[in-house]
N, C-alpha and C positions, 0 to 999 in steps of 0.2 A: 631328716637328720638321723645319723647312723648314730647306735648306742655303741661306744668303744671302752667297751666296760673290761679291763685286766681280768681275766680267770687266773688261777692257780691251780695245779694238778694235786689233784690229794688222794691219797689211798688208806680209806677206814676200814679195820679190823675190826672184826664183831669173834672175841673169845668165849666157850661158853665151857665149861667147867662140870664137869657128873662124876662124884665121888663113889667109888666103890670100893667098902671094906669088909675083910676078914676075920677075923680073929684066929689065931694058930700058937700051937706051940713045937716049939723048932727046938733041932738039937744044934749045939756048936755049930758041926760040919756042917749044916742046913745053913744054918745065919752066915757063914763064911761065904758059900754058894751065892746066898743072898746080895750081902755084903759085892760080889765080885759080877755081879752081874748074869750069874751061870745059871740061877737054880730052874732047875724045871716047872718047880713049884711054883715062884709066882710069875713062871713065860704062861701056864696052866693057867691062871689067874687073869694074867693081862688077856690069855686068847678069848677067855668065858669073856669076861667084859665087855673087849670088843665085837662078840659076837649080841651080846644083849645088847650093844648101844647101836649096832645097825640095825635089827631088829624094831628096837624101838623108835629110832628115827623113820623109817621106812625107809622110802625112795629118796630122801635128802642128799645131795650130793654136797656131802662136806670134807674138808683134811683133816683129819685126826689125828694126833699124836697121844701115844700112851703112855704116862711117867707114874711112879710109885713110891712110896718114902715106908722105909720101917721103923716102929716106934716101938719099946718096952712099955710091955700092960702095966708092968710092976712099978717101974719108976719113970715113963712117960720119955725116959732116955730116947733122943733119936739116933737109930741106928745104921740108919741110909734114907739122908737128904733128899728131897725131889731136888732132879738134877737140871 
């Protein structure tokens, strides 16, 4: 007797999440930079990052994607969303 058992095709993501923060203080023209997606400052940031989470991963062959959000120390204001 054949077992005619229905499969279904399924595709599980496994997200995994590694915080890395700074602390700085920025002038206007900085946060604007920020704000617009330009600054060098934190592409410098996101490179460090990504160089310490291959590092630490080793040999893992995974997809990464890099997002960032800025927040005021002072009143917790957020200033750019994770997008």
């Amino acid at each position: 007797m054949e077992n005619d058992i229905k499969t279904i095709p399924v595709r599980i993501t496994v997200e995994k999440t590694i915080r890395f923060e700074r602390c700085l203080d920025v002038t206007p023209e900085q946060l604007e930079e920020i704000r617009a997606g330009e600054s060098p400052l934190v592409n410098s940031l996101l490179e460090h990052f990504d160089l310490e989470v291959k590092e630490s991963l080793a040999k893992e062959s995974l997809d990464q994607e890099l997002d960032y959000s800025v927040v005021n120390r002072d009143t917790e204001q957020v200033l750019v969303d994770w997008e």
